[in-house]
C-alpha positions in Angstrom: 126.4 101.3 166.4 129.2 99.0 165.3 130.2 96.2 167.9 133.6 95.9 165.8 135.5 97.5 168.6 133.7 94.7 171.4 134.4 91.8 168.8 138.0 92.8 168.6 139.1 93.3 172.0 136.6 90.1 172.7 138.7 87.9 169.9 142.1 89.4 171.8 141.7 88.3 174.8 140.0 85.0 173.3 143.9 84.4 171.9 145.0 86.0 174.3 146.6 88.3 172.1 147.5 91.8 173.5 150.0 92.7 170.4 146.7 92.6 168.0 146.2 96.0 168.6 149.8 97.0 167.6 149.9 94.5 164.6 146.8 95.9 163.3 148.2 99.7 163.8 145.0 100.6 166.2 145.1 102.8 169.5 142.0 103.7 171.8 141.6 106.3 170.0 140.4 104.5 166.8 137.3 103.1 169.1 134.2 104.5 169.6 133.2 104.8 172.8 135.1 106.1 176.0 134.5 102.2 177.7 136.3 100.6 174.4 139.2 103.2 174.4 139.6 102.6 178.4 139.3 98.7 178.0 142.7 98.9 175.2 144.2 101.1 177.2 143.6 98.6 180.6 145.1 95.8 178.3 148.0 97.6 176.4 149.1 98.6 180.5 148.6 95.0 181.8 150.7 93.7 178.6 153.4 95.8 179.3 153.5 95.3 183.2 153.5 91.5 182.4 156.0 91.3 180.0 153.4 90.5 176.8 150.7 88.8 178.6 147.3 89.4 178.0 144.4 89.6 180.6 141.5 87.3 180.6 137.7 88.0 179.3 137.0 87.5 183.1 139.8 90.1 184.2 138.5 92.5 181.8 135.3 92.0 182.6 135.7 92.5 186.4 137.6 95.6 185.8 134.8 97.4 183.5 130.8 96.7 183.9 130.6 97.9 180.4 132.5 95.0 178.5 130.4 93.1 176.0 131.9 90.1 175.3 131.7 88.3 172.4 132.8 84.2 172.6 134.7 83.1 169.7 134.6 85.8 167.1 135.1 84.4 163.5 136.1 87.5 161.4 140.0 88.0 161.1 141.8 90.8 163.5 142.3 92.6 159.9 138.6 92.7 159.2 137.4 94.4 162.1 140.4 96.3 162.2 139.4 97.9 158.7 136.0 98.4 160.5 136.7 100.3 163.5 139.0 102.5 161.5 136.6 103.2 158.7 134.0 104.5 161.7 136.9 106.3 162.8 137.7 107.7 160.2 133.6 108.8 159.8 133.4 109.9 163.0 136.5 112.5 162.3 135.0 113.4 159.0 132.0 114.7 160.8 134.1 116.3 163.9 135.9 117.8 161.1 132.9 119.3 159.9 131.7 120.7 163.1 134.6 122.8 163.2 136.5 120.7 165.6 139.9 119.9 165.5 141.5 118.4 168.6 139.0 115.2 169.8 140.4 115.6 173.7 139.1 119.0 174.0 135.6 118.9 174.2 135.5 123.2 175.0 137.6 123.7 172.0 136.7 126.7 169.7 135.9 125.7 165.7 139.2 126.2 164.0 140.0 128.8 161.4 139.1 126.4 158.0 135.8 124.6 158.7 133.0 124.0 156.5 131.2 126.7 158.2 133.1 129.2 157.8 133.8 128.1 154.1 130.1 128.5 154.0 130.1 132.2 155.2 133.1 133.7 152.8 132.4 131.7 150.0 129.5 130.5 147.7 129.1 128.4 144.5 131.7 126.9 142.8 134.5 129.1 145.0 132.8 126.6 148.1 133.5 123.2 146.4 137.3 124.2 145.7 137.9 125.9 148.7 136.0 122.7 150.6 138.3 120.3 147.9 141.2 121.6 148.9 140.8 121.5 152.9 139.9 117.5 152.0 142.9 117.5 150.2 145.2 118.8 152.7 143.9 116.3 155.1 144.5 113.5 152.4 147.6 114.8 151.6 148.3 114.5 156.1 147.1 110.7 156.4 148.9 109.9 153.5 152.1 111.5 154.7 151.6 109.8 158.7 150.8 106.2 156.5 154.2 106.3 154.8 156.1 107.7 158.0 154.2 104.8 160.1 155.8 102.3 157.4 158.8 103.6 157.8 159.4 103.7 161.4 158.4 100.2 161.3 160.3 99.0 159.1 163.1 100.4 161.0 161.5 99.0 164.5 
C-alpha cells in the first residue's frame, strides 16, 4: 500500500500548509483509506474555521489514532500528488470493473455497462470494442471535468 497519502498530509502540516490540497487539485476522495480521507477533511474544516491556518502534526495526531506521520518529507506536494491520484485513479479502474459506479454506496447494484455484463452479451472482437468504447466514454468524462476544472480556475 502506498504511504503517498500519509507523506502528503505529513509534509502539509510540516509547512503548515492547508491550501496544498487545493493547489494540487486533491479531495479526500482521491486517498485511500477512510482515516486519510477523514484526516483532509479534519484539516480543510480547521483551515476554513481559522481563516487559512493549518493544524499541527500533534493536533492531528490527537484527533485520529490512525495518523502516520512522516517528519520532513523530501518529495515535492506535486509528486505525491501524481501518486495518490494515479492509485486513485486504479482503484476506480477496478471499481469500474466490478460494476460499481457510485464509491459512497457500498449496497449499490452493478450498473447497466460493466465488463460483466459486456462479457455476457458479447464475445470476441464485438467484446474489445464494446469494452473500448465504455473506456473511451470515461476518457472522453475526465477529459471533459480537466478542461472545466481549468476553466473555473482560471476564472476563480
Amino acid at each position: 500500500m502506498s504511504t503517498a497519502g500519509m507523506r502528503f498530509i505529513s509534509k502539509a502540516l510540516d509547512v503548515s500548509d492547508a491550501s496544498a490540497f487545493k493547489r494540487c487539485r486533491l479531495k479526500p476522495d482521491h486517498f485511500g483509506t477512510r482515516d486519510e480521507r477523514e484526516i483532509v477533511q479534519y484539516i480543510e474544516e480547521y483551515s476554513r474555521r481559522h481563516a487559512g491556518a493549518c493544524p499541527t502534526p500533534e493536533e492531528v495526531a490527537a484527533e485520529f489514532e490512525a495518523f502516520e506521520y512522516y517528519p520532513e518529507v523530501p518529495a515535492s506536494f506535486e509528486t505525491m500528488a501524481r501518486e495518490i491520484k494515479e492509485d486513485w485513479a486504479q482503484r476506480e479502474l477496478v471499481r469500474f470493473l466490478r460494476g460499481k459506479i457510485d464509491p459512497q454506496d457500498p449496497d449499490e447494484t452493478p450498473a447497466d455497462t460493466t465488463i460483466k455484463r459486456l462479457f455476457e452479451e458479447k464475445d470476441g472482437i464485438e467484446l474489445i470494442k464494446a469494452a473500448r468504447s465504455v473506456l473511451e466514454h470515461i476518457e472522453q468524462e475526465a477529459d471533459l471535468n480537466k478542461r472545466l476544472g481549468r476553466t473555473l480556475r482560471d476564472m476563480s
